[in-house]
Backbone bond lengths (Angstrom), bond angles and torsions (degrees), N, CA, C in turn:
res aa  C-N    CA-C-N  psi(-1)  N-CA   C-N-CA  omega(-1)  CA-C   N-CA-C  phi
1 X - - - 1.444 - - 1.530 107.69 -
2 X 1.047 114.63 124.02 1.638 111.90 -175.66 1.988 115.87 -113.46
3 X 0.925 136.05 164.72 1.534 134.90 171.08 1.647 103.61 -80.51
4 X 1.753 110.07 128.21 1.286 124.03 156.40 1.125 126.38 -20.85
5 X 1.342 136.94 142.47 1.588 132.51 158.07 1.017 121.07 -28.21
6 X 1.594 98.41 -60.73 1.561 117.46 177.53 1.544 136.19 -69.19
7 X 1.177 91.24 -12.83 1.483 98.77 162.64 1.362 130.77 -73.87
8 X 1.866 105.98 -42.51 1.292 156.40 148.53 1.716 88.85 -15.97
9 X 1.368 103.50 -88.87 1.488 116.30 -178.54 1.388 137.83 -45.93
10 X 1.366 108.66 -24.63 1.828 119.64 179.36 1.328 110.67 -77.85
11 X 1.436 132.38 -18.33 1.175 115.66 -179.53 1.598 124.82 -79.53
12 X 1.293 90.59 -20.08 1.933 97.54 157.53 1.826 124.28 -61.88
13 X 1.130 103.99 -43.75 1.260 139.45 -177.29 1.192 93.74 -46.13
14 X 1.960 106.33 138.65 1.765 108.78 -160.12 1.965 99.89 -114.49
15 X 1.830 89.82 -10.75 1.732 80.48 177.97 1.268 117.83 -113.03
16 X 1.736 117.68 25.01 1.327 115.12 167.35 1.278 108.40 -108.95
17 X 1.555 117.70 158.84 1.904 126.45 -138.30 2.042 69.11 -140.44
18 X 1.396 106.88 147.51 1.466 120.13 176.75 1.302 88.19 -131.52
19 X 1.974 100.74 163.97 1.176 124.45 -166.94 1.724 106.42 -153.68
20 X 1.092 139.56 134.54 1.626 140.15 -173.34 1.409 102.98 -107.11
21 X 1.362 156.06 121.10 1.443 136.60 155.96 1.531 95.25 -118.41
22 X 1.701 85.23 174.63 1.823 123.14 -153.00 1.503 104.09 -145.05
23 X 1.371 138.37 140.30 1.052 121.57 129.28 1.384 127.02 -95.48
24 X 1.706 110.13 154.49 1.434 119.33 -179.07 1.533 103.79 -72.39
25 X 1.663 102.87 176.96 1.776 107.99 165.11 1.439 89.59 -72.83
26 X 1.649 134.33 -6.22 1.862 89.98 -173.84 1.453 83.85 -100.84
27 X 1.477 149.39 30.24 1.584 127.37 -178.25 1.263 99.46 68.06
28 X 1.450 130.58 26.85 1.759 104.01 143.00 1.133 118.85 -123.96
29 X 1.202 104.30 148.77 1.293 143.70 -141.79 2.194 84.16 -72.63
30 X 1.361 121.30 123.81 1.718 123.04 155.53 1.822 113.54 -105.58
31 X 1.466 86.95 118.55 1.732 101.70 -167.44 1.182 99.68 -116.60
32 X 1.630 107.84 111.06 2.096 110.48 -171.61 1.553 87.56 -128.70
33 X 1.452 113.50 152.95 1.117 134.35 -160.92 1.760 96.09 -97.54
34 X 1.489 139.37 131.72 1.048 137.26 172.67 1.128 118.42 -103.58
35 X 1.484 144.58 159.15 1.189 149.17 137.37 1.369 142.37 6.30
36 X 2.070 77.75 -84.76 1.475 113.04 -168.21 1.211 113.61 -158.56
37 X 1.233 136.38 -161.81 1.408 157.54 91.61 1.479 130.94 -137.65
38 X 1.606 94.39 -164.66 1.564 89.68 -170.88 1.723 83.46 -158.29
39 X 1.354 99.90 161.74 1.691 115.92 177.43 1.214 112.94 -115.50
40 X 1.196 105.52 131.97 1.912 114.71 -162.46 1.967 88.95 -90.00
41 X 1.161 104.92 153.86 1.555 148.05 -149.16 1.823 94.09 -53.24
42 X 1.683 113.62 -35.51 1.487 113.77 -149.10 2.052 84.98 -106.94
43 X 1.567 117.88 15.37 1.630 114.45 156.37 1.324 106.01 55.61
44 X 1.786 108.96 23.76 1.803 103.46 179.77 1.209 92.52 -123.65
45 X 1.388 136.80 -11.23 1.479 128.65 -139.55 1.776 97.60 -145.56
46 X 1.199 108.87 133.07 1.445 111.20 176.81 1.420 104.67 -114.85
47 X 1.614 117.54 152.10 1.601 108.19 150.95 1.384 97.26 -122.51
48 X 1.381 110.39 154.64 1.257 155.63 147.84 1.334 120.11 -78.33
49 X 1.573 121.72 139.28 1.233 144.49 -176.74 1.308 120.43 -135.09
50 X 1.399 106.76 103.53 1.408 112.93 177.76 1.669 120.41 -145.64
51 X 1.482 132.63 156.05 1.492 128.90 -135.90 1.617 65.34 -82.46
52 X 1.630 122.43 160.03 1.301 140.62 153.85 1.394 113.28 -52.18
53 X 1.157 164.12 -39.46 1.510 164.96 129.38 1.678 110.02 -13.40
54 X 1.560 98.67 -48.81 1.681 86.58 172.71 1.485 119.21 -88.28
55 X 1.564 127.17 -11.52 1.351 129.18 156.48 1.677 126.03 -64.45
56 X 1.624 97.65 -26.74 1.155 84.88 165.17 2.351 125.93 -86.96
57 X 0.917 85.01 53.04 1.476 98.61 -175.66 1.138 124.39 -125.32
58 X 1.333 105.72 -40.73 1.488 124.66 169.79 1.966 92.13 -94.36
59 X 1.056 129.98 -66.01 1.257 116.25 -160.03 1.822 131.82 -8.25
60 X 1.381 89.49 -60.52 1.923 98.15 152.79 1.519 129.72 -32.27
61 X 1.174 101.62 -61.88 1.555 107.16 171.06 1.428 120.67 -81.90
62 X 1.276 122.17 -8.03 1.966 103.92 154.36 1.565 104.90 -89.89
63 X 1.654 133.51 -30.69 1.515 96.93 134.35 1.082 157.20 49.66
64 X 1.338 92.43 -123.79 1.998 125.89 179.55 1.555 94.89 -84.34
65 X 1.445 129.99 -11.27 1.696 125.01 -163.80 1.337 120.75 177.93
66 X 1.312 116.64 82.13 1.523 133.13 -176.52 1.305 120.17 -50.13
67 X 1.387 116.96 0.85 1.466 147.24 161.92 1.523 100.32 -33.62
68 X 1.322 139.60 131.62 1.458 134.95 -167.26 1.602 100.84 -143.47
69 X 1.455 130.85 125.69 1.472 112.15 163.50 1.759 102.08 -126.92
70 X 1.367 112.60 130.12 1.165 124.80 164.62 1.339 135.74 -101.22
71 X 1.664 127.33 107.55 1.429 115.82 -175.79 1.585 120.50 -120.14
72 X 1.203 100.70 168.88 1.542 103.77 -173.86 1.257 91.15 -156.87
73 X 1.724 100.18 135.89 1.788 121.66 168.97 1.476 104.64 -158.86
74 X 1.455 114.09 151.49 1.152 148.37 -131.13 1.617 88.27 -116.91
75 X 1.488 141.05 104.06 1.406 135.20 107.82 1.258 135.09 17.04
76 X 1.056 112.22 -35.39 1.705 124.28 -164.87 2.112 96.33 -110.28
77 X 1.347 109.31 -54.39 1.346 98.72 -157.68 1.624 108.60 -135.26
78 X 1.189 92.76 -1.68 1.826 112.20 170.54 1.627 111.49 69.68
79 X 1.362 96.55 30.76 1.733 119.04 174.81 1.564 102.67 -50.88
80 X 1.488 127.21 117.28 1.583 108.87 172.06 1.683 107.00 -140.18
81 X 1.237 91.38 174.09 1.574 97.13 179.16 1.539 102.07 -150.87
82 X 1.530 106.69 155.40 1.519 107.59 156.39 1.147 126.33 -93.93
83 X 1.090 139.62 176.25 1.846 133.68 148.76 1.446 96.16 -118.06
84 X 1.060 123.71 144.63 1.797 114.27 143.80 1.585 105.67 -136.58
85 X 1.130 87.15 161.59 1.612 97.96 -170.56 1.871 116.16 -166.89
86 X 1.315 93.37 -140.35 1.316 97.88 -176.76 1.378 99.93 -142.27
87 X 1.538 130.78 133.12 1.267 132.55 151.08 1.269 130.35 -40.65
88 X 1.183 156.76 136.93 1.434 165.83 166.63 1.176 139.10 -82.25
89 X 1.834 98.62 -68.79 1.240 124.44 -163.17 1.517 126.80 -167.03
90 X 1.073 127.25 136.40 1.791 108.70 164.85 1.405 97.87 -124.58
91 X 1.605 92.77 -168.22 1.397 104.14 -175.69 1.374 105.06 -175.48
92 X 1.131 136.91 143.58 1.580 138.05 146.86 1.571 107.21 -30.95
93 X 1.279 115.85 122.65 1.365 153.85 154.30 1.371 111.71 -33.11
94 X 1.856 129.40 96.47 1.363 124.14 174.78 1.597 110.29 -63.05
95 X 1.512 112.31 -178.58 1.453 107.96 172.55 1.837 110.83 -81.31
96 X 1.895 99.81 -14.34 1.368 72.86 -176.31 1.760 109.82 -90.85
97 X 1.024 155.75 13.57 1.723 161.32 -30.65 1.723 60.33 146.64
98 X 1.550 109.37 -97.72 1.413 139.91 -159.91 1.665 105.88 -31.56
99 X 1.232 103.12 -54.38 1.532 120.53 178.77 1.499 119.00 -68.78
100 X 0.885 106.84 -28.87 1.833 124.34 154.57 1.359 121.58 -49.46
101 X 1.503 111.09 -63.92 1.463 90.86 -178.73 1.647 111.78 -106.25
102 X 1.517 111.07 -26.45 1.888 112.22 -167.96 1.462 94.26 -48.73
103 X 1.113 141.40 -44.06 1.710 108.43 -173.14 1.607 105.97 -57.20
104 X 1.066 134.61 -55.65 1.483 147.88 -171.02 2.080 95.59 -46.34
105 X 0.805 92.90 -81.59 1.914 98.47 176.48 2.040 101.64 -33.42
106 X 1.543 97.79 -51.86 1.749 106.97 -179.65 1.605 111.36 -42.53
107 X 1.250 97.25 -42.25 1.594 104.12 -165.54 1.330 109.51 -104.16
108 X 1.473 129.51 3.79 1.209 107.62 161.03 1.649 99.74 -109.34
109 X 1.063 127.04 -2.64 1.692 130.43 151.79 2.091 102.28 -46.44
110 X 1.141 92.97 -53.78 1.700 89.42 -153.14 1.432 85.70 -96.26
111 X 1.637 143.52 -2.26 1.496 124.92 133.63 1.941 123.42 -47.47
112 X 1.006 111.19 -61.54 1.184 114.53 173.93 1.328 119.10 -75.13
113 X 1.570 126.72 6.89 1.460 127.17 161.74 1.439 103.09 -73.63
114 X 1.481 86.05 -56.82 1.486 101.73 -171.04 2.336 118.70 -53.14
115 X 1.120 87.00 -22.15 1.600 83.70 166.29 1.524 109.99 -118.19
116 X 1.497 117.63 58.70 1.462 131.06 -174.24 0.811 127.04 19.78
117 X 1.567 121.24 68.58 1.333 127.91 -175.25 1.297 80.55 -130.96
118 X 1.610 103.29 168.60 1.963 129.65 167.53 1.503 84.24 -62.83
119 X 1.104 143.50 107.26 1.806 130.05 143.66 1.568 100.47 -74.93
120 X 1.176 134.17 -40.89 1.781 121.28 -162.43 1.542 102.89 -91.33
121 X 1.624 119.86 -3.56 1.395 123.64 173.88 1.263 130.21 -94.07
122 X 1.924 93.09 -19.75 1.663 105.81 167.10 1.594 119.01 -103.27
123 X 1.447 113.03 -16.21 1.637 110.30 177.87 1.640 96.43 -140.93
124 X 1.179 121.26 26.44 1.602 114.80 -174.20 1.961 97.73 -75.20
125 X 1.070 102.93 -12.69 1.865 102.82 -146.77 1.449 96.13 -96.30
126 X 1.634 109.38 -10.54 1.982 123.29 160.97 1.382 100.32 -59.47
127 X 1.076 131.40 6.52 1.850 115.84 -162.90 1.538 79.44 -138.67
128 X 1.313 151.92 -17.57 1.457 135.39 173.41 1.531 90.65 -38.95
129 X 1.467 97.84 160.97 1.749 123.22 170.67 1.334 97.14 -153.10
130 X 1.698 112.68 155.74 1.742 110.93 -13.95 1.791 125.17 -64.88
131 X 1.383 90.25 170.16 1.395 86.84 179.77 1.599 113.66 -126.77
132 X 0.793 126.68 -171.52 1.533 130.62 173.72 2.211 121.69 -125.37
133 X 0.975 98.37 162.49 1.294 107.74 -179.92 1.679 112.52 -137.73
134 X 1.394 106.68 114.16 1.417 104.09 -169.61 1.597 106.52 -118.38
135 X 1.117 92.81 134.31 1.749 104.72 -162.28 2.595 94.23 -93.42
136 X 0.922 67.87 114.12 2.107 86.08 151.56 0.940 128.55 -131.68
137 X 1.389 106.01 156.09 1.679 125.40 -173.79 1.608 116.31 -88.99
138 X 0.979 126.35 39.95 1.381 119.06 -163.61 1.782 125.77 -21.23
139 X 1.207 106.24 141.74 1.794 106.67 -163.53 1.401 79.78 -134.76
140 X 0.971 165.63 -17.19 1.594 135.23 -151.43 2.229 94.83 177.44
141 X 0.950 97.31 128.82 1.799 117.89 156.17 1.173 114.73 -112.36
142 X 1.514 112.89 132.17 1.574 115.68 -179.66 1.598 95.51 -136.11
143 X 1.574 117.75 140.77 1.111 130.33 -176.74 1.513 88.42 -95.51
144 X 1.836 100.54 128.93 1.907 107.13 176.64 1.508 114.56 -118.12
145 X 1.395 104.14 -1.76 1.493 109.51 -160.80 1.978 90.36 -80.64
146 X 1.760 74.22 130.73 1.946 97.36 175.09 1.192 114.87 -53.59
147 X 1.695 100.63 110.32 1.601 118.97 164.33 1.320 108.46 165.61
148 X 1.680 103.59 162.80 1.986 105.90 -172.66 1.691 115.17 -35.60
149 X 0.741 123.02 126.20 1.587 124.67 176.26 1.376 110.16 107.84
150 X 0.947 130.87 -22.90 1.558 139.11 178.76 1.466 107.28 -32.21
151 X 1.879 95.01 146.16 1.916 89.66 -164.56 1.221 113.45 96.56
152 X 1.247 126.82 -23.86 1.727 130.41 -172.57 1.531 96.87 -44.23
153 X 1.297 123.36 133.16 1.592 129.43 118.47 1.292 113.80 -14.09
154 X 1.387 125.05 154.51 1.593 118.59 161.04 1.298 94.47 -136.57
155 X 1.350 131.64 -17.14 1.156 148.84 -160.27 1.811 137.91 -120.68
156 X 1.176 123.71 129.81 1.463 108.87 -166.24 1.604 111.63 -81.27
């Protein structure tokens, strides 16, 4: 089973906002705002990028449930997707990890400066360090973005 083109492609992409979820042992749902990521070479395995403070939140709940959900939607046109999968692994955050996504977080800071908003008050706290890198197994893509068909599989 491999990751979409298009999936492939959004992580460059400066107007889509990512999200990691978990469930707890009580069934609720932990929704932390990420970075970035990137898809390692063999199209089974994703990482995730998020400041260490917000990993430790979810950390508990992969845990009790290696259960993994990954999303991404688009600012501009409300383009989304799921991932689900399975958790793996983390690790402390290299510099090149770092160099990967902080321009991307940079520039949608100084997007939303630029239309007078706080940008470093609403996503400045993506650039805290250290950070972490959390490795998943992806099992399933679901297309979420609003419209007939929504929910699709993308994936076998």
């Amino acid at each position: 089973m491999e990751i979409t083109e298009r999936i492939k492609t959004i992580s460059g992409l400066q107007e889509f906002l990512f999200w990691v979820a978990s469930v707890n042992k009580n069934k609720i749902c932990e929704l932390t705002r990420v970075a970035g990521y990137t898809i390692e070479v063999d199209n089974e395995h994703i990482i995730i990028f998020l400041p260490k403070q917000l990993f430790e939140i979810i950390e508990p709940t992969l845990e009790a449930d290696s259960k993994i959900s990954f999303l991404m939607a688009s600012i501009l046109n409300f383009e989304s997707y799921q991932i689900k999968g399975k958790y793996v692994s983390h690790q402390m955050c290299t510099e090149e990890n770092v160099n990967l996504y902080q321009p991307k977080v940079l520039k949608i800071i100084e997007i939303l400066s630029g239309m007078g908003l706080d940008g470093d008050g609403i996503f400045g706290y993506l650039l805290d360090q250290p950070s972490i890198a959390v490795r998943m197994r992806f099992t399933e893509v679901y297309e979420q973005t609003p419209k007939p068909g929504t929910g699709g599989k993308l994936t076998d």
